[in-house]
C-alpha positions as CSV (number, residue, x, y, z in Angstrom):
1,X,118.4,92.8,111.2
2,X,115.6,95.3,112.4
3,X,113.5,96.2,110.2
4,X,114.6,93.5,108.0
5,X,116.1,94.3,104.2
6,X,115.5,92.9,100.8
7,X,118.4,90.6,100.9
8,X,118.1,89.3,104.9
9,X,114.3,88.9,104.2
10,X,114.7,86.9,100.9
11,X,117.7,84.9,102.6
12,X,115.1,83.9,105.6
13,X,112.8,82.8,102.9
14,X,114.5,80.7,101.0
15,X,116.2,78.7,103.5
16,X,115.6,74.8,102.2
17,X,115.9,71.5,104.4
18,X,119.1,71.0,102.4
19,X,121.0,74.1,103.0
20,X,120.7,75.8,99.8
21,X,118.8,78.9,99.1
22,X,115.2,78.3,97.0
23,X,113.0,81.6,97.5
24,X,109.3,81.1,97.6
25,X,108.3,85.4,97.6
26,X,107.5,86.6,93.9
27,X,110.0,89.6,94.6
28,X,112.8,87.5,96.1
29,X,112.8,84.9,93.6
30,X,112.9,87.9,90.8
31,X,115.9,89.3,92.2
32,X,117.7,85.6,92.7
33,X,116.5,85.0,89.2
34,X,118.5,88.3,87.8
35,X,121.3,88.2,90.7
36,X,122.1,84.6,91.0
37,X,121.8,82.7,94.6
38,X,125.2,84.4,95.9
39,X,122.9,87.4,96.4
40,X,121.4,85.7,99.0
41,X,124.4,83.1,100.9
42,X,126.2,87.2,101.0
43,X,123.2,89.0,102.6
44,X,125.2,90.5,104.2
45,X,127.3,92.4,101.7
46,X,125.1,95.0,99.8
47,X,128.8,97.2,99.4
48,X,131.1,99.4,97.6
49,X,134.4,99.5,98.2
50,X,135.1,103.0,96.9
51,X,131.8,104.4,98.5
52,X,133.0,106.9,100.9
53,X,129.7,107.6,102.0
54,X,128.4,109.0,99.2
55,X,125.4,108.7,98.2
56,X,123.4,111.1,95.3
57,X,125.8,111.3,92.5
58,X,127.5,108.6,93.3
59,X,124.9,105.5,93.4
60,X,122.8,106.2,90.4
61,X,118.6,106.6,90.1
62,X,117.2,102.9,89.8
63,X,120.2,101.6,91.9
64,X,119.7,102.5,95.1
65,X,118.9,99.0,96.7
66,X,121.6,97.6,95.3
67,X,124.4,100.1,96.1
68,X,125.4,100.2,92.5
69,X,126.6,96.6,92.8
70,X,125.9,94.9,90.1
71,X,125.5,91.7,92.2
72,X,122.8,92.6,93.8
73,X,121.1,94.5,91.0
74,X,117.7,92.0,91.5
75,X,117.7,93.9,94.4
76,X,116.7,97.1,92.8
77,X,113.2,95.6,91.0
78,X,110.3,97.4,91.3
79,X,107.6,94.7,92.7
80,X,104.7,95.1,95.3
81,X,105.6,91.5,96.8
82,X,108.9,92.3,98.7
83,X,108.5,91.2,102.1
84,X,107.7,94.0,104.8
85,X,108.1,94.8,108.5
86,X,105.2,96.5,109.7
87,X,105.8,99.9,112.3
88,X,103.6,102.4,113.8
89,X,104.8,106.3,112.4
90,X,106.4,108.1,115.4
91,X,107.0,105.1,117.6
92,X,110.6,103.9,119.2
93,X,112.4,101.0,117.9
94,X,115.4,99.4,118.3
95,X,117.4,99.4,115.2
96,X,119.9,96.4,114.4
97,X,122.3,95.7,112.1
98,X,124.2,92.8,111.4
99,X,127.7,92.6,112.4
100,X,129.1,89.7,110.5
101,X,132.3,91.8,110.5
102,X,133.7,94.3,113.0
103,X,133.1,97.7,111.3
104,X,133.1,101.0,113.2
105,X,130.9,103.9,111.7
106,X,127.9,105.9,110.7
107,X,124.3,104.5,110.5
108,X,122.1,107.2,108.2
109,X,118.4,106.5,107.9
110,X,116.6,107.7,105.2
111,X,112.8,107.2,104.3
112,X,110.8,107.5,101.6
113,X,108.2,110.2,100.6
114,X,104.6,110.4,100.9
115,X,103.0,109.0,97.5
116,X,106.4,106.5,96.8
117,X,105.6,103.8,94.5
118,X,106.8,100.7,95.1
119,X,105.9,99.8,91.4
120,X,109.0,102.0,90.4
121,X,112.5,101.8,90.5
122,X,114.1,104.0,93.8
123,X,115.4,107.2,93.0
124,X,117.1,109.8,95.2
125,X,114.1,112.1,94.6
126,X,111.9,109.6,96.2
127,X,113.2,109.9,99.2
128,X,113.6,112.7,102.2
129,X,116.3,115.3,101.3
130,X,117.7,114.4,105.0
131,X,118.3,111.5,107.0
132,X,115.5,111.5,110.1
133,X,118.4,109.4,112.1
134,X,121.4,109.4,112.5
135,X,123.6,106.6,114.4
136,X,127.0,107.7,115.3
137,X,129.1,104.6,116.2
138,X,126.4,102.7,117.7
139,X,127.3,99.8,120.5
140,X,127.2,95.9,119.3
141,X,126.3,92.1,121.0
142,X,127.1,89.2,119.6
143,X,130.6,87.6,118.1
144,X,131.4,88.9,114.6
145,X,130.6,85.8,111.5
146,X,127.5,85.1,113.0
147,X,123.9,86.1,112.6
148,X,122.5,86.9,116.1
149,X,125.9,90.0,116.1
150,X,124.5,93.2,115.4
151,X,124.7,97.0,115.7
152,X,121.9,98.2,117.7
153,X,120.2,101.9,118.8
154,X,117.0,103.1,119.6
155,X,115.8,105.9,117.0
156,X,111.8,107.7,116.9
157,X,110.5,106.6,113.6
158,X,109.4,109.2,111.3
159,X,105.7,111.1,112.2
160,X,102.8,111.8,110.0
161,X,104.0,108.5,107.8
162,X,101.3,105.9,107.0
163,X,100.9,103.0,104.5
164,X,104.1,101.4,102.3
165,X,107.3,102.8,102.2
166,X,110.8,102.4,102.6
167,X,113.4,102.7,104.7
168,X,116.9,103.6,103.1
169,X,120.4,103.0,105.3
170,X,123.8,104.4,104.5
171,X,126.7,102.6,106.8
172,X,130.1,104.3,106.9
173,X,132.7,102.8,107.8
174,X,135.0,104.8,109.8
175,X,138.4,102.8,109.4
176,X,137.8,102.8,105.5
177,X,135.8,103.4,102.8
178,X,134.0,100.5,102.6
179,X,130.0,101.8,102.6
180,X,127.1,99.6,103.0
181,X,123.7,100.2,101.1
182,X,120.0,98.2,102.3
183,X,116.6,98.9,101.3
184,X,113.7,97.6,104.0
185,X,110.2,97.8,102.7
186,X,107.9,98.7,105.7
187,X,104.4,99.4,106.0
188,X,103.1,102.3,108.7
189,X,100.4,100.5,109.4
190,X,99.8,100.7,113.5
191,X,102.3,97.8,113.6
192,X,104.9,96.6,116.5
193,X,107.7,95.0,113.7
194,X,105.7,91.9,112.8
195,X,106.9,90.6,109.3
196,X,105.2,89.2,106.6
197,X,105.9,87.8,103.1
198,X,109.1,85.7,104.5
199,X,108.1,82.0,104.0
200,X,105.0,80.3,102.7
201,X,102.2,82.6,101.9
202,X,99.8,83.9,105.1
203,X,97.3,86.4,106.0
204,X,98.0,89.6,106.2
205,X,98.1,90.1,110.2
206,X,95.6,92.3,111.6
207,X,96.7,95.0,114.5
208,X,94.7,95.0,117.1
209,X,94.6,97.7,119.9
210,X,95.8,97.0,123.4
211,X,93.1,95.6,125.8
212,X,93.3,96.5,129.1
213,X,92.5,93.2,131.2
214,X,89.1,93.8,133.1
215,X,88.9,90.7,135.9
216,X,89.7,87.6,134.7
217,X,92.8,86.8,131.8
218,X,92.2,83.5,130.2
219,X,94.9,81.0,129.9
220,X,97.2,79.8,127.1
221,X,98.9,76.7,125.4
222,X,101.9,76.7,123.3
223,X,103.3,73.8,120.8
224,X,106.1,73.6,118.7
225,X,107.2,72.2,115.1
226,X,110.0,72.6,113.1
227,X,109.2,74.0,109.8
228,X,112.1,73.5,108.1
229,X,116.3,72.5,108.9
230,X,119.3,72.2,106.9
231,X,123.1,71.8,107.7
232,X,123.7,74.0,110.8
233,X,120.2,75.4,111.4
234,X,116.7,75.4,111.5
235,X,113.4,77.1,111.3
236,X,110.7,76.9,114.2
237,X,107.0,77.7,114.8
238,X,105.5,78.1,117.8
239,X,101.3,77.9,117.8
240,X,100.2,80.4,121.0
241,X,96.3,79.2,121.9
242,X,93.8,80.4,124.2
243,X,92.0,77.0,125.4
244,X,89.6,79.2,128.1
245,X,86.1,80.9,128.0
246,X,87.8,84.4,128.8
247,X,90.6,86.4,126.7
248,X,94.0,86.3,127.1
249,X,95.4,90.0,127.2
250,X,99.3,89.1,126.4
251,X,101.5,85.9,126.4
252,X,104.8,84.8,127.4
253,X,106.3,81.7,126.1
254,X,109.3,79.4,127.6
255,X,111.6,77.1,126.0
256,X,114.9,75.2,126.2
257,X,117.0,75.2,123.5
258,X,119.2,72.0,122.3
259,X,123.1,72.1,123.4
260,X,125.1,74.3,121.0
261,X,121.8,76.0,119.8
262,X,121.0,79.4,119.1
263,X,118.3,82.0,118.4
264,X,119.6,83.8,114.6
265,X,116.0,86.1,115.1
266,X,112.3,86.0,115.6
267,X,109.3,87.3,114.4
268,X,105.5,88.0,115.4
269,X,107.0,89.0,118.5
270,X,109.8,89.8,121.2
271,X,112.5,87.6,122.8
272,X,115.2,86.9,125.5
273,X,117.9,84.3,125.8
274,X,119.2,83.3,129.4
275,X,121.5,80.5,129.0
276,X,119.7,77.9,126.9
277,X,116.3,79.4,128.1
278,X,114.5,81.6,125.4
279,X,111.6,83.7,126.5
280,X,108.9,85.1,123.7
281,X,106.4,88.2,124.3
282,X,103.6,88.9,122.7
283,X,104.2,92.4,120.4
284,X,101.0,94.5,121.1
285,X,99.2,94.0,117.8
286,X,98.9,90.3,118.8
287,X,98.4,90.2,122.5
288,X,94.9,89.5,122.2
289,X,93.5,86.2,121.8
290,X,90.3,85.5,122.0
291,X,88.9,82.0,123.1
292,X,89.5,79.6,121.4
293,X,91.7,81.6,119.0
294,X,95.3,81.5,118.2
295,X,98.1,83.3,117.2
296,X,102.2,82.4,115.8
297,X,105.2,83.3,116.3
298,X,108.6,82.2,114.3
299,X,111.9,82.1,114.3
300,X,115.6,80.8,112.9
301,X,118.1,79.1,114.8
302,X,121.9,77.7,114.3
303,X,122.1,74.5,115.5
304,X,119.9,71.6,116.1
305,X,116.3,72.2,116.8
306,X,115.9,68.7,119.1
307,X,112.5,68.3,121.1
308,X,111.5,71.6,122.5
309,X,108.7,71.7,124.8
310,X,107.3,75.0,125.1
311,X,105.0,76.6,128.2
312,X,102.5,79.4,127.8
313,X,101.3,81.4,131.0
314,X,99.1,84.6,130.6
315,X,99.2,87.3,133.3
């Protein structure tokens, strides 16, 4: 899911060796605290049967995040720690949403006003009176019941936005009226969708402009470790270093996957799957590495993550 919401985040971030969900984000483990752990393994189902669409009036102040379903009502907490995609105001991105089932419909993307606190419960008045995108019946990959199936459309992110906010979606289903509700934290930062507070705690990434290569690019390594599995899937981390004298002006990783293996997403970065080959770019605030520096990229995966030996070239 692009940009990632409360519950997919906190579901990626409590992923344990032994299948269960044990969240290590302040916010997340607030909201599994009040909503139980079923929040989580149903990610996916931040719904209301009756919804209709409808939106104010219907799904009360203080709710929003949750859809008015009480379970997911952790959801709706006001904390500063809920992990956050970060996007540059008026870029393109590619939107995705998780297709676990089949369901036809309307994509409407809110976002929130300048001066929103996130120390506050979400109210209708917090956000924009109008939706700055809307997806009519967008096209889908992927087989329904599993992770990597989603919705997807490109959309110009709002201009004139900068520091935290949040990104509101209203999905209505055209063949009921079934209507989905997510909250995604982002931060308009200068940022290319890199994600942080999923997982143990890191810096802060820092974007850096694009360098245009002047005469020589240095080279790069890549090495793998899994950082966590459990029944059916896994969690890798690849370790991108610049070994040379000179600095490497954008990366492209290559690796194998194990039989019956598959990318769920990724992070810190962009990727292709041909066959059992994956293929990860650098996104533009970490292309630069200088020597002897070093940058990571991560992912989840169904399957098994086996012995993957990654390769590193530099243009």
């Amino acid at each position: 899911m692009v940009p990632g919401s409360r519950t997919f985040f906190c579901w990626q971030d409590g992923l344990s060796p032994q299948g269960n969900i044990v969240p290590i984000n302040p916010a997340c483990s607030a909201a599994v605290a009040q909503s139980g752990a079923n929040s989580l393994y149903n990610w996916f189902s931040v719904l209301r049967s009756d919804g209709a669409g409808r939106t104010r009036g219907f799904i009360p102040d203080g709710q929003l995040c949750s859809g008015g379903n009480p379970n997911f009502s952790g959801f709706d907490l006001a904390h500063e720690d809920w992990p956050v995609t970060h996007l540059t105001s008026g870029a393109q991105i590619q939107f995705r949403y998780n297709k676990w089932a089949a369901h036809p419909g309307w994509f409407y993307l809110y976002v929130t006003k300048d001066g929103w606190n996130p120390n506050r419960p979400l109210t209708w008045a917090d956000l924009e009176e109008q939706p700055f995108h809307t997806a009519d019946h967008p096209q889908s990959v992927g087989s329904p019941g599993t992770n990597d199936a989603h919705y997807y459309w490109n959309a110009t992110l709002p201009s004139g936005k900068s520091g935290r906010h949040l990104i509101y979606s209203v999905w209505k289903r055209s063949d009921s009226a079934e209507t989905f509700y997510n909250c995604s934290d982002v931060v308009f930062d200068g940022g290319d969708g890199e994600v942080t507070g999923v997982g143990r705690p890191g810096p802060t990434p820092t974007v850096t402009p694009t360098v245009t290569p002047t005469g020589d690019t240095g080279s790069c390594t890549a090495t793998y470790k899994t950082v966590t599995s459990w029944s059916g899937g896994f969690q890798g981390e690849v370790t991108v270093k610049n070994p040379g004298t000179a600095a490497v002006n954008g990366w492209t990783v290559n690796w194998d996957l194990a039989a019956g293996s598959s990318i769920n997403s990724l992070w810190n970065g962009t990727h292709t799957v041909s066959g059992s080959t994956v293929t990860a770019k650098n996104a533009d605030w970490n292309r630069t590495i200088q020597p002897g520096g070093s940058v990571t990229f991560g992912f989840t995966a169904n399957g098994t993550s086996g012995s993957p030996t990654p390769a590193c070239t530099s243009p």
